[in-house]
Structures are given as C-alpha cells and as structure tokens.
N, C-alpha and C positions, 0 to 999 in steps of 0.2 A: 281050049288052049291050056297049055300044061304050067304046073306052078311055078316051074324054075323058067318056061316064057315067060311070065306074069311079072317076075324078078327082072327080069330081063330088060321087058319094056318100061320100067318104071326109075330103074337105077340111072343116076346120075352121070352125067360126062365122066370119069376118071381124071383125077389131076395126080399126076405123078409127084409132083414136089410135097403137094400136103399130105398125101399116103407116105412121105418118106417120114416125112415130119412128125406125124402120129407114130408111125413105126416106133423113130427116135423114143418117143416118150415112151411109148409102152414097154420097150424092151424090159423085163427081168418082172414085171410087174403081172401076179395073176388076175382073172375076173372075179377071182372070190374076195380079195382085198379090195379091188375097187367097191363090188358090192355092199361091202361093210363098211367102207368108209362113207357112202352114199347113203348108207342107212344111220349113220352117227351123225351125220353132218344134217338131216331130216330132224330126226329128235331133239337136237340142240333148238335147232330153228327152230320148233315148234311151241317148245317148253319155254323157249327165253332164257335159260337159263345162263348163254354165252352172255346175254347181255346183262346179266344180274351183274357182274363182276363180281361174285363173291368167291372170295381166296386169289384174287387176282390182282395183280400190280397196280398202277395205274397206268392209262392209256394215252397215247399222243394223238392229237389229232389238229385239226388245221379248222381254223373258224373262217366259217361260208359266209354269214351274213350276224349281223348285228340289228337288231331290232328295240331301241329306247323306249318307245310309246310302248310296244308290250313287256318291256322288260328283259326280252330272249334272245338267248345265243345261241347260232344254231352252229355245229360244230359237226363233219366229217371225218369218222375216222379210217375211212376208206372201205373200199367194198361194198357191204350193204348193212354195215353198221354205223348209225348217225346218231345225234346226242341232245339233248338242247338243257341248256344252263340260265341261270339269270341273271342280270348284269347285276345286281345289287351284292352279286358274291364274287364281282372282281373288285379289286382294289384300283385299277384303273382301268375303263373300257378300252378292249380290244380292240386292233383292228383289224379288218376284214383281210385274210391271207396270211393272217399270223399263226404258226402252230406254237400249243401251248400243250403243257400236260394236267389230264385232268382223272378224277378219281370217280369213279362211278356210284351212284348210289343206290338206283331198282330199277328195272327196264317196266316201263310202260307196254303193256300188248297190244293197248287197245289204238296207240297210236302208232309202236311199232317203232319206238324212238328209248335210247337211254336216257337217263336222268343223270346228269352228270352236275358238278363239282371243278370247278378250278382248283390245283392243286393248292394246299394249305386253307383250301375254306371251309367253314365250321359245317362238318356232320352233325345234322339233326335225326334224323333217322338212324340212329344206330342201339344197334343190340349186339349178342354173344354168336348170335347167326352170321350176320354179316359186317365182324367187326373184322379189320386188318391193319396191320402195322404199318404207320406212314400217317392213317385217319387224322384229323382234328376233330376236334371234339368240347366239349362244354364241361367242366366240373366242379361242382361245389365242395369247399373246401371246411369237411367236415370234423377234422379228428389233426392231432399231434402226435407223433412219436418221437423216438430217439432218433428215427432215423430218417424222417422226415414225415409230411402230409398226409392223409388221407383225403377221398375226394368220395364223392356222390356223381357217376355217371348215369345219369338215367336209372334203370333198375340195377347196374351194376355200382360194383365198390371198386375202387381203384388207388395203386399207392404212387406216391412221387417222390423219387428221393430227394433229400435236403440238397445235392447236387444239380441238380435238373431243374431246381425251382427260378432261380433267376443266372445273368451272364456271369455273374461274380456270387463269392460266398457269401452266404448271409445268417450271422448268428444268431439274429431274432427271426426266424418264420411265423412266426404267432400271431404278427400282423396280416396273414395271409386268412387267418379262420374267420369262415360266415361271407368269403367272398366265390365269387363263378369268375375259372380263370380258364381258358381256350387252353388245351394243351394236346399234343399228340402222342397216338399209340407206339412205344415203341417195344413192347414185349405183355404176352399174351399167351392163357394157358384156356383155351374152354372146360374142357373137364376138370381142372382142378378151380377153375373160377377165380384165377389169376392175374392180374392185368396192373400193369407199370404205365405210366408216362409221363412226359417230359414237357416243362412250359421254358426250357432254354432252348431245345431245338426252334422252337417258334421263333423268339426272339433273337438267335443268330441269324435264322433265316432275314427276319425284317431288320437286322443293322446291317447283314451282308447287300441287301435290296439298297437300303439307302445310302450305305457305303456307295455304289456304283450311281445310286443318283447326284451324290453330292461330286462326284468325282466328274463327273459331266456338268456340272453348275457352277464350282468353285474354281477362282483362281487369283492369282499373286493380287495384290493390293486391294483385296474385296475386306472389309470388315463385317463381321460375321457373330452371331451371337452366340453362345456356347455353354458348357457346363463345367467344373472341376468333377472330372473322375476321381483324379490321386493327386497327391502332392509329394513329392522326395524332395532329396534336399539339392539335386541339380534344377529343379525345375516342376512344371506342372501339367499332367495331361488334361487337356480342354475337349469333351465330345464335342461333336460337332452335328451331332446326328448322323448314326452311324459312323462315323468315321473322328479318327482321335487322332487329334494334333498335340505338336510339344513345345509347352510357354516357357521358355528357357528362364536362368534365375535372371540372367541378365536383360530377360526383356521384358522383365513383371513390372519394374517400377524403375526411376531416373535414381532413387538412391543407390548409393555405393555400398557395398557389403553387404547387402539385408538378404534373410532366409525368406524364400518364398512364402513360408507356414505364418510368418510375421503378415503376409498382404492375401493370403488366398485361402480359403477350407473346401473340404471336398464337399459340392450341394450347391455352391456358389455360383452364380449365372452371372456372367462376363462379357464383353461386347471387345474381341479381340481382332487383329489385321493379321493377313496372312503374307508373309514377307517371304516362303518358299515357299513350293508347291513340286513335289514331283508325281506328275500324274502317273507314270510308270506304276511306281512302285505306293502311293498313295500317299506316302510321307508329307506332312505337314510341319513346319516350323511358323511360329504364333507370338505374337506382340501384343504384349498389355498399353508397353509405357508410349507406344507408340499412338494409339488411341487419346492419347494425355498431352497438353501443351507442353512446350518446352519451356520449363522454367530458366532456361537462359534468354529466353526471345522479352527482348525488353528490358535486358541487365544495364546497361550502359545507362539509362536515367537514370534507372533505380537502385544502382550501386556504384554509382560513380565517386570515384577517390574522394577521400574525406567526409561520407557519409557515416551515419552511425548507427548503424542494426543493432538487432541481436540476435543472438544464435545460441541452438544446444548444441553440445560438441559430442561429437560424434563416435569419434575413436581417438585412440592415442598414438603415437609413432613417436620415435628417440631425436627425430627432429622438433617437431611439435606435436599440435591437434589439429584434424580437422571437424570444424564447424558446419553444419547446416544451418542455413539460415533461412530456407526456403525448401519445400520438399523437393527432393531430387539435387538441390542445386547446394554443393560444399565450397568451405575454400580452407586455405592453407593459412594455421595462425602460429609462425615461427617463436621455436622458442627465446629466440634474440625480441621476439616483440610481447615476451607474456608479461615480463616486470623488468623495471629500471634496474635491477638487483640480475648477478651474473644466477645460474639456477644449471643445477645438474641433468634434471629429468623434467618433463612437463608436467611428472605427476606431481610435482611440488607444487604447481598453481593451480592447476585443473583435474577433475576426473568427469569420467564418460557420464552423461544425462545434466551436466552441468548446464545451469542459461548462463550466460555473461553479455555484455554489451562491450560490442567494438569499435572499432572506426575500421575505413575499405584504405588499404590502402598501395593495393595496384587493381586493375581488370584488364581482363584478355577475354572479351567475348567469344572472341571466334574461335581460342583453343580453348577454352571454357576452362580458365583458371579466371579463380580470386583468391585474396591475401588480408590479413588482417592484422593488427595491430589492439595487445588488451592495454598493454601500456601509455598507449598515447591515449585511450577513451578517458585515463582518470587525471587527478594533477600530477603534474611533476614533481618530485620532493627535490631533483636537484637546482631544481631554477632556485631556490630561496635559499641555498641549503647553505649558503657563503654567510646572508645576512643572518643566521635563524643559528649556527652553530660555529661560533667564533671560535678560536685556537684557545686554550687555558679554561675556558667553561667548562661547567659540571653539568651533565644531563644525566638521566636513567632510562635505561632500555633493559630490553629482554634477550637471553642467550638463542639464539635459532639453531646454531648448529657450531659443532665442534670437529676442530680438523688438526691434522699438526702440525701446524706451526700455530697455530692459537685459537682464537674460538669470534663469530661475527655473531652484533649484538644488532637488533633491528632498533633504531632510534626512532620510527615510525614507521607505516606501512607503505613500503616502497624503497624505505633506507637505511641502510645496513652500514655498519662498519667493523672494522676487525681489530681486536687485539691483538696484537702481539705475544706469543709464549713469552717474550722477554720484559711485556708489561704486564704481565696475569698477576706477579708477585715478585715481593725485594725478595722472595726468598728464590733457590733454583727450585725450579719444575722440569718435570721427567715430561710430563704431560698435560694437556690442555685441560682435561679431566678431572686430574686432581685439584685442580683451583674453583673452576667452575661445570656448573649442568647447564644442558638441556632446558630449558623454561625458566632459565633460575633470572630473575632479577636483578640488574647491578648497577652500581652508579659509577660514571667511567669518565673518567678528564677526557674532551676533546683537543688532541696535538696537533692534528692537520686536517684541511677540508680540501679538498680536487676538484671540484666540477666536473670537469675537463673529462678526466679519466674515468669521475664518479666516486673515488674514494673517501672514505674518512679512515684517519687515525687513531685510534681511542688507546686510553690506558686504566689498567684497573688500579695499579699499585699506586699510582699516583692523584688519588681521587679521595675526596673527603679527610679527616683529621690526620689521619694517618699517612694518605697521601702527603699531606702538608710539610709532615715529618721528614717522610721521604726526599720530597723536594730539596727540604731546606739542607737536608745533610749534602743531598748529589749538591747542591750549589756551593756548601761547605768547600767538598770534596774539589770541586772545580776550581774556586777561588783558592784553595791550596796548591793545589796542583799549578796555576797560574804563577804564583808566586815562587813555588820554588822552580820554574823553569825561568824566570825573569833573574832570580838568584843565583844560579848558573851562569848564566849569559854575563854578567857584573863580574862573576871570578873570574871569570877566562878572559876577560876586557883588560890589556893590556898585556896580559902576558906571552915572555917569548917563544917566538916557534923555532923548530932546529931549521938550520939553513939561514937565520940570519933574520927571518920575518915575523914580523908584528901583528897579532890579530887583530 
C-alpha cells in the first residue's frame, strides 16, 4: 500500500466548520513564527524564569482555596500559572473567590508553584536582582541628612526623603534613627546602586484601607474615640482612624466665646459623637460638648431666684457682663444691677477674670437665660441713708468723678452724691476742675437726701468754718432782702392809684 493510501486511511472525518476556523486564525501568520514562538514559550517553561517575576508588575489572580492549619493560600492566576501565599502575610484572611493582586517573589520548580506575596506585604527576600518598584521591604534606619534618612536594606543602602517619611511634615526625623521601618521601592538604579523609598506610600495606603473601613462601621450618633490632628481657630480635626472629622468651635465645649486651643492640643485623645455623617463624600462633623452633661439640666433648684452664687465674669458688653457660674452655663448681669450708684460703662465695676458674688434674679431654663443682680448681693446704703445723713450735717467723702455741671463725691461704698458747680465755691467756677480732683478728699454739707430717686445734695462752699461764714452772709443777704421787700409793700400801702383807686 502506497504512502499517500496510508494517509488516507488514517485521516480523520473532515469537519468543515473547524477547518474554517483554523483557517481564520492562521490567516497572515507564517510556520516559521509559529515555530519560534513554540520554541520561546518551551524555554520560558522550562527555566521558570516567567514565574520568577523579576522586572515584572505585579500579578492578579483569584484565591482557590484557603488553608489555616497550614497556613497557605493557594491562588490561580490562570492558565498554568498558580501561587501559593501564607496567611500570616494578609492582613485579613481572604475569601475563597476573591481576586486580589499580588507580587511575586521566586518560583519554586520543584513544586512548580510561584511564591507569592499579597500586595503591600513585607519582601524578605530581596536583592539588586530581583528588586522592583512597588516592593515593600524592611529598613533600618541608619544615617541623617539634610535631606532626609538613610536606611540599611539588607545588603543594600537606601535613601528616604524627609518627604516620604511620615503623612504630614516632620521637623524632627531624628527620632526615626536605630529603628526597622517597612517602606517601599519607589525608584531604583542597579548599576549605579541607587535606591529611594518611601514609608508615606505605605501609610496612605493603610488610612485609605481604613478610611473605607470606618466608612462602613460609622454612623450619626455613634460616639467614637479619636485623636486631635490640628487645631485652627474655627475648630478642630479629630482622626478617627483613617478618616478625619471636624469638631467645630461651637461644639468643643457649652462655653460661649472660647478658642478651641483654650480646651484641645494636637496628640490629645478625645471621646467625641458624630452628629453628621455623609457617607458619599466621607465628611464628618464631631461633638465634644455633646459627650458632656448639660449644665442647664437641673438649673431650676439650683438657681432658682434669690439664690446667691458666684461667678467669674466672663466678658464685657456696653450693656453689662456676663458671668459663668458653672462651666458652659452664663447669665446676664445688667448694668442697672451692678451698683445702687447710676454708672457709665460696666468697666466701672467689673473687669474680665473677676469672682464676685450675686444673687439669681430671674431663670428661663428652657431658653437657657439667667440674670443677676451684684447690687442687691451686698447692703443697701439707701435703706439708712435718711437716718445716717440728715440735711445741714458735715460728712467727708472722696471725689469719684468729675463732670460739668459739678463733681459726685462717694459718701461710702455704694453712695454717691453730687455737688453742684454752683456749690463747689462762693466764688464763680468755669469748671468742676478748678475747685476739685479726682481722689481728692472733701468735707461737704449735706442739703438734701432722696431715697426715692437715690439722690443726695451736697455742697462744698458751704461746709466747715468757712462754710459757716458763707451761710451766715447768704442768711444776712436774705433777711435783708426780706426786709426791704416788706419795706416796699408799707410805702406803696395807701397810696393813690390813677383812676380813683386805693391800693
């Protein structure tokens, strides 16, 4: 039988569709390219060298099975290339059908398996052979520069810039010498023996992870523990772990006006409630004073009218002061209630960081006012002030303050009265000034006392020997002037009027 019978009887049915189909492929393609591709694709296989990865990205593959008692993950990355990994180098076990990306480190032959790495997990094995950009890696941190770190990688030297070292800048790195910090390769020179990397890459990677973890766990009214990042003067950033929320100034503490830098430093660990939450966009708004009782819950016994606290005052305003009397909790102390005595400014009685003791004397729990009164906490000078300073008495007092139309002399603390420019002196005065100062000390007839309105009368000119003098002239003067008006009236008493009539 002849060769091409031999062919003949041995070939195959003929399928027309998958002769097209081959066709298809083969078009444009010669047998010498296939040859060589069949012969490259042999070589690789044989040497392993496809499975080294070395100068190669990192690879996706999909995990087949998980194994805890041994430790091993065994991972598919399709074709007839498989992997196996150890759970101790994920950060949290996989699950079976999950594709992840992972980094190769030496193909095994004798099993026929790569050796792989979950991506970001520490390369032990590495040298200048099979080092690549992406790697993590281990390095002791040996040296300072100007411009940042030096590191000890294995047999290699490596630098980190001052940049690269932590998420934020940091002035002191010096605390980083004599420590092994995980960092990865991100520039790399073999021949010149070159090598840069970075321990912030890592650390964005792990706030962005936990970013998306906390973003799944957290929500509105959870309270949460946290960190002070920063502080400005609107408010303050709280980490949260990975994720950074903002403690507004107004929700750090119940006090009114206070700068955040007053109640929070950056380093500080805080136990704050979360009152927004947009998961969208990750945004967090944060409550300190909210974690904190209400110092109004329970005001009503405890401040109930005619009570008497005490309180630092707070701040000033051209009405009056407000007082704290409780942290977070103020009230309103009018300056109609600071002294029995009428007053310009509140800073006449009071300044900021002052204690005083008051009496309550209104509450509004529910709109969270209260009011105070400094005047009514001490005695009144006007209740006595009838019996204690008769009309024509001599007292001495001190000049408080000078105005023009005369000058008010404090008779004691609480009561004041005013001269008169027209009783300062017999003689004229231009000005309050010229007769009396400021502090000055004077002894002053009492003319009139008020209650009512609060007032007293005083006079200077008419006060002491001189006074005396004074008097007795004006009484002269008066009982003359009496006289010849009584003197008048006597002449003109009978005499006639025109027209006929008789005064």
């Amino acid at each position: 039988m002849s060769d091409d019978l031999l062919k003949e009887k041995f070939r195959p049915n003929p399928d027309a569709a998958l002769d097209a189909q081959i066709n298809d492929a083969l078009t444009g393609v010669s047998l010498d390219a296939l040859y060589a591709q069949n012969e490259a694709d042999r070589r690789v296989e044989q040497s392993g060298s496809a499975h080294a990865g070395s100068g190669h990205g990192p690879k996706r593959g999909r995990v087949v099975s998980v194994d805890p008692t041994k430790g091993e993950v065994f991972i598919d990355f399709g074709g007839k290339s498989q992997g196996l990994a150890q759970v101790m180098q994920f950060l949290d076990l996989p699950e079976v059908g999950a594709e992840m990306e992972f980094t190769v480190d030496r193909y095994d032959p004798a099993e026929g398996l790569l050796i792989v790495m979950p991506k970001g997990a520490l390369s032990t094995n590495v040298s200048w052979e099979n080092l690549e950009v992406g790697q993590i890696v281990e390095g002791l941190v040996t040296g300072m520069n100007k411009g940042g770190l030096e590191l000890q990688i294995k047999a290699m030297r490596g630098f980190m810039p001052s940049g690269q070292v932590a998420l934020f800048f940091e002035k002191d790195i010096s605390v980083y010498l004599g420590q092994k910090l995980p960092v990865e390769v991100i520039q790399f020179e073999r021949d010149s023996k070159k090598l840069v990397v970075s321990r912030r890459n890592i650390l964005e990677r792990e706030k962005e992870a936990a970013k998306q973890k906390a973003i799944s766990e957290l929500a509105e009214g959870m309270i949460v523990r946290g960190t002070i990042r920063s502080v400005l003067d609107y408010g303050a950033f709280v980490d949260l772990g990975g994720l950074d929320g903002l403690l507004h100034v107004s929700e750090i503490t119940h006090r009114r006006g206070s700068k955040p830098s007053d109640f929070v430093k950056v380093g500080d660990v805080v136990d704050v409630k979360i009152i927004k939450f947009d998961r969208a966009s990750g945004k967090l708004s944060l409550s300190l004073k909210q974690t904190m009782a209400d110092p109004w819950t329970g005001a009503e016994s405890k401040y109930s009218v005619g009570t008497t606290v005490t309180g630092r005052v707070a701040r000033l305003a051209p009405f009056g002061a407000f007082v704290e009397v409780d942290e977070g909790m103020e009230g309103l102390l009018p300056i109609s209630e600071m002294s029995w005595q009428r007053i310009k400014h509140p800073a006449d009685v009071v300044k900021e960081g002052d204690t005083i003791k008051l009496i309550v004397i209104s509450l509004d729990a529910a709109a969270k006012k209260l009011s105070f009164s400094l005047k009514q906490a001490g005695p009144n000078p006007w209740a006595e002030a009838m019996a204690k300073y008769t009309a024509d008495s001599t007292v001495t007092g001190t000049v408080t303050r000078l105005v023009d139309f005369g000058a008010f002399v404090e008779l004691e603390p609480g009561l004041e009265g005013l001269i008169h420019i027209s009783e300062l002196s017999d003689q004229r005065v231009r000005a309050s000034g010229d007769a009396v100062k400021a502090g000055q000390q004077v002894e002053v007839r009492i003319l009139e006392v008020d209650p009512k309105s609060r007032r007293v009368s005083l006079s200077l000119k008419q006060a002491g020997a001189k006074g005396d003098a004074v008097r007795a002239a004006s009484k002269a003067a008066e009982v003359r002037a009496e006289a010849d008006v009584k003197k008048r009236q006597e002449k003109r008493k009978g005499k006639a009027l025109k027209g006929g009539l008789e005064f």
